[in-house]
Backbone as a ProteinNet text record, in pm:
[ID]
protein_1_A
[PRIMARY]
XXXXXXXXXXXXXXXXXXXXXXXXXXXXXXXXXXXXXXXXXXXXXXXXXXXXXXXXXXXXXXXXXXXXXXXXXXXXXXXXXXXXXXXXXXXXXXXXXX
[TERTIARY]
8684.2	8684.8	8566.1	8601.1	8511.1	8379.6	8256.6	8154.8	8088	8136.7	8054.1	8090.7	7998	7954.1	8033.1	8137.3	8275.9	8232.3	8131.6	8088.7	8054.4	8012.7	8038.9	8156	8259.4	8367.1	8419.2	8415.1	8428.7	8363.4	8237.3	8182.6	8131.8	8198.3	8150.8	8071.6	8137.8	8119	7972.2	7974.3	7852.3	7730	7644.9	7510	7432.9	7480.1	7385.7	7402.2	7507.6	7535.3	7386.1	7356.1	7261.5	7143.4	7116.9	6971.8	7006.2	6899.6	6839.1	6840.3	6822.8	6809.6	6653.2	6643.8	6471.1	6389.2	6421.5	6393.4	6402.5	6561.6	6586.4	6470.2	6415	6342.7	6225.9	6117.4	6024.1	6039.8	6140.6	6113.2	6084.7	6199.4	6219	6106.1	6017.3	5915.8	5785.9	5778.3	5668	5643.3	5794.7	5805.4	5774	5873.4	5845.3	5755	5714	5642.5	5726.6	5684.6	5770.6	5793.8	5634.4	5716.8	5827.7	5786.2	5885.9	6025.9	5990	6189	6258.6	6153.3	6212.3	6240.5	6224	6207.4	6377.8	6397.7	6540.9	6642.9	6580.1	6669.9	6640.3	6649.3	6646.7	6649.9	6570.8	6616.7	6442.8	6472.3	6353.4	6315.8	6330.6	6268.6	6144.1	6209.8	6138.8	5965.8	6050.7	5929.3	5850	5836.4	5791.7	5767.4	5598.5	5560.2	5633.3	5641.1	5759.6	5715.4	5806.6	5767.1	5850.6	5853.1	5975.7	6063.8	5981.3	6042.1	6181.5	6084.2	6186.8	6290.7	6254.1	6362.1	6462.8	6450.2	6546.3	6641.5	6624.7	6666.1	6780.6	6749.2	6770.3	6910.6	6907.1	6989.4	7061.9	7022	7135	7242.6	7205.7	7283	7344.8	7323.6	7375.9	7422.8	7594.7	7642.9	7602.2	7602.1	7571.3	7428.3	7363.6	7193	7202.9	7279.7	7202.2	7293	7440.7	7467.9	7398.7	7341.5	7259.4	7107.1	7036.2	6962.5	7010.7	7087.8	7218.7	7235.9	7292.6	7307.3	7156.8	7040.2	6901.6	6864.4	6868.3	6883.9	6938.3	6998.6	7112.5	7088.3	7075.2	7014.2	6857.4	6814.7	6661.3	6624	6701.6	6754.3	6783.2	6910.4	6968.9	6789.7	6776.2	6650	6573.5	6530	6391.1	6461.6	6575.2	6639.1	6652.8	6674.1	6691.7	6537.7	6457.8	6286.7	6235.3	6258.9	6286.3	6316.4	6425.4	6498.3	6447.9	6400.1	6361.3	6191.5	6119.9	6031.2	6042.9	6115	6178.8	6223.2	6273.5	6300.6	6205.9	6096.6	5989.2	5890.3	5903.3	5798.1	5879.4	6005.5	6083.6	6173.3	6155.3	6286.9	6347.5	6350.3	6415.9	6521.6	6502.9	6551.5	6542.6	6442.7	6436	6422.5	6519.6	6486	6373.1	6284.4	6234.8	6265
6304.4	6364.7	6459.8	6571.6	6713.8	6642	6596.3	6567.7	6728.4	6787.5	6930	6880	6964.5	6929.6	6966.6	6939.4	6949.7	7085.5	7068.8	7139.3	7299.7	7296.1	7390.9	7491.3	7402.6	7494.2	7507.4	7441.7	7506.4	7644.6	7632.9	7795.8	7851.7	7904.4	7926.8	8138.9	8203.7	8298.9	8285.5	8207.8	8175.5	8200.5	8286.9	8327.6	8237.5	8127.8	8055	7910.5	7868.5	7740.5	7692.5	7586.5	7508.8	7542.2	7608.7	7695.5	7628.1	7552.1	7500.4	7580.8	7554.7	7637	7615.4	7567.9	7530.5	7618	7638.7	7720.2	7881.3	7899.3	8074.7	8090.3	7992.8	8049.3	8059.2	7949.6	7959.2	8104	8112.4	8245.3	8391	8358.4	8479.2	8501.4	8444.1	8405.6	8460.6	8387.1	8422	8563.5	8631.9	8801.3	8875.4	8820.9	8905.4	8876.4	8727.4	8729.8	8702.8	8590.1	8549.4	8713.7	8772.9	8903.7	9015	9027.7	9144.5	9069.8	8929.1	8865.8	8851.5	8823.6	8899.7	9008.8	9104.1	9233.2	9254.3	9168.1	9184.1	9102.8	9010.2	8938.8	8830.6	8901.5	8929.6	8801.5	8685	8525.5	8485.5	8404.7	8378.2	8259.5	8206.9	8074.5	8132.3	8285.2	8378.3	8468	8419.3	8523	8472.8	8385.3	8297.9	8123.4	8116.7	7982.1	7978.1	8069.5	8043.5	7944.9	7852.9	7719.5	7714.4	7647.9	7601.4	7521.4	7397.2	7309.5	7347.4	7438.9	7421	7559.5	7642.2	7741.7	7690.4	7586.3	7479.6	7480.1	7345.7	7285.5	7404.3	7507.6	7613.1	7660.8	7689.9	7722.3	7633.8	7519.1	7452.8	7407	7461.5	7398.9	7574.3	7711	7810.5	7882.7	7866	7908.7	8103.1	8165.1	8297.3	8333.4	8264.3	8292.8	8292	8136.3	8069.8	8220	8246	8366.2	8479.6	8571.1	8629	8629.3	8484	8459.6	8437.7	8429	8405	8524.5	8582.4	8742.2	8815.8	8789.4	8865.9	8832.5	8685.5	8620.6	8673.7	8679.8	8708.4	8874.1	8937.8	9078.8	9066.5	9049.6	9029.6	8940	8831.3	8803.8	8925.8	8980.2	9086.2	9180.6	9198	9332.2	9252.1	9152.7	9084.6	9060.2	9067.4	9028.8	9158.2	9268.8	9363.4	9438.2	9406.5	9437.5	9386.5	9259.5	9157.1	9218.6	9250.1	9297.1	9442	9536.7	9653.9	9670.1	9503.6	9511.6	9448.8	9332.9	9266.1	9442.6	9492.2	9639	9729.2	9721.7	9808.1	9760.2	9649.9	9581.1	9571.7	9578.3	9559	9685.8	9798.6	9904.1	9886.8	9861.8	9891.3	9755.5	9644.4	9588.4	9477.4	9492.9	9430.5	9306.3	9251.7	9079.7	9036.5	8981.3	8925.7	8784.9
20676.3	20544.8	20529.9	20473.7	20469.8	20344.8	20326.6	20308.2	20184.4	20180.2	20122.3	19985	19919.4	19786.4	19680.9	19673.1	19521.6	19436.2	19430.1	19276.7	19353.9	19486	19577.1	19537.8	19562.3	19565.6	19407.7	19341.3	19241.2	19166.6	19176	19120.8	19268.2	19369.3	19431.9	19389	19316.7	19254.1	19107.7	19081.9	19002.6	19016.8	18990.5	19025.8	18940.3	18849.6	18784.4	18801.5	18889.6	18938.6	18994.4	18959	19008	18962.6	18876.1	18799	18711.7	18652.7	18529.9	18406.2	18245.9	18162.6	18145.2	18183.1	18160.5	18273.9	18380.8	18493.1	18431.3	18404.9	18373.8	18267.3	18204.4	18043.2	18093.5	18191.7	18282.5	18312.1	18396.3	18465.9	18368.3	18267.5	18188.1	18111.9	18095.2	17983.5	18078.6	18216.7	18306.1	18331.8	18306.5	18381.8	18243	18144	18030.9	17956.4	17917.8	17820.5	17636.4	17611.5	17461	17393.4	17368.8	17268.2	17370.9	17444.6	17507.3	17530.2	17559.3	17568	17382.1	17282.8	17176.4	17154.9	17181	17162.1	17269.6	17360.8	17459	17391.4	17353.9	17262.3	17115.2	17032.8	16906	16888.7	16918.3	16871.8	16827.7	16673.2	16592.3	16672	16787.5	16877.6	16953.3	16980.4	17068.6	16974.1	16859.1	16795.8	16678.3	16642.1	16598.1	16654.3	16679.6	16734.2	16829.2	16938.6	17060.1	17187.5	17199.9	17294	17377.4	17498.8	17592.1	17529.6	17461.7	17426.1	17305.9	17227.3	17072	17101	17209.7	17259.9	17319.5	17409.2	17487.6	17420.9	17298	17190.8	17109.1	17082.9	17010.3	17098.6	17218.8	17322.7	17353.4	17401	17401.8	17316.6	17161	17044.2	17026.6	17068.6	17036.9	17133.6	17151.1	17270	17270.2	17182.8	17194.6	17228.5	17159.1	17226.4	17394.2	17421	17542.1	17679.4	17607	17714.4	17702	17606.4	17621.1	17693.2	17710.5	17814.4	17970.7	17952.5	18084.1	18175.2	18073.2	18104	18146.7	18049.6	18092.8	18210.9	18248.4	18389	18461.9	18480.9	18596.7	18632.2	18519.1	18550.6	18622.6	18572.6	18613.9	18758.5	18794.6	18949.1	19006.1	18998.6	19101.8	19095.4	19033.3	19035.8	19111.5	19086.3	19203	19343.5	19357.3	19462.9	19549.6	19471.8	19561.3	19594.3	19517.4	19518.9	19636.5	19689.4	19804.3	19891.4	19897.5	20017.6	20045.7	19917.8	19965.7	20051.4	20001.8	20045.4	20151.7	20233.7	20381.3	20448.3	20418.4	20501.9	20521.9	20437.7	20407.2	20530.6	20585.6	20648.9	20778.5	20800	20922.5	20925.3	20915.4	20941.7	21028.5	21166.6	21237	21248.3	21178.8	21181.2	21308.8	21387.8	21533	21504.1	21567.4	21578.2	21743.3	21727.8	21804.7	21855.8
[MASK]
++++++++++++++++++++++++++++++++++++++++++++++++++++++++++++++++++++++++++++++++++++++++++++++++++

């Protein structure tokens, strides 16, 4: 019997499978900063007394907030991802494997 992880194949298209909401807000918060992620998205958790904790709370009870952080995520991945890769090429052009 094939042993791989169920939940695998179900989202296998999912760029947010297995990411935390507590992680994307870490992150989103570390890059942007509470005022500039208000300023992206217009939510009073963000701009007033803004916390991990009571933004959590806030998101997990508001399905439209929490996809709009979803969405900033997921944009803001692909960009560090390809920043990555432009800097892995930047340091290896030729591509030579040793």
């Amino acid at each position: 019997m094939d042993k791989e992880n169920p939940q695998e194949k179900t989202q296998p298209n999912n760029p947010l499978h297995g990411v935390k909401l507590i992680t994307i807000l870490e992150e989103l918060v570390e890059h942007y900063g509470w005022e500039r992620l208000a300023e992206k998205i217009n939510i009073n958790c963000f701009k007033k007394d803004p916390s991990i904790k009571s933004s959590l709370t806030f998101l997990r009870k508001t399905p439209w907030a929490r996809d709009e952080v979803e969405r900033l995520y997921i944009f803001f991945d692909k960009k560090r991802q390809l920043k990555q890769a432009k800097a892995r090429q930047k340091h290896d052009p030729g591509g030579a494997i040793e």
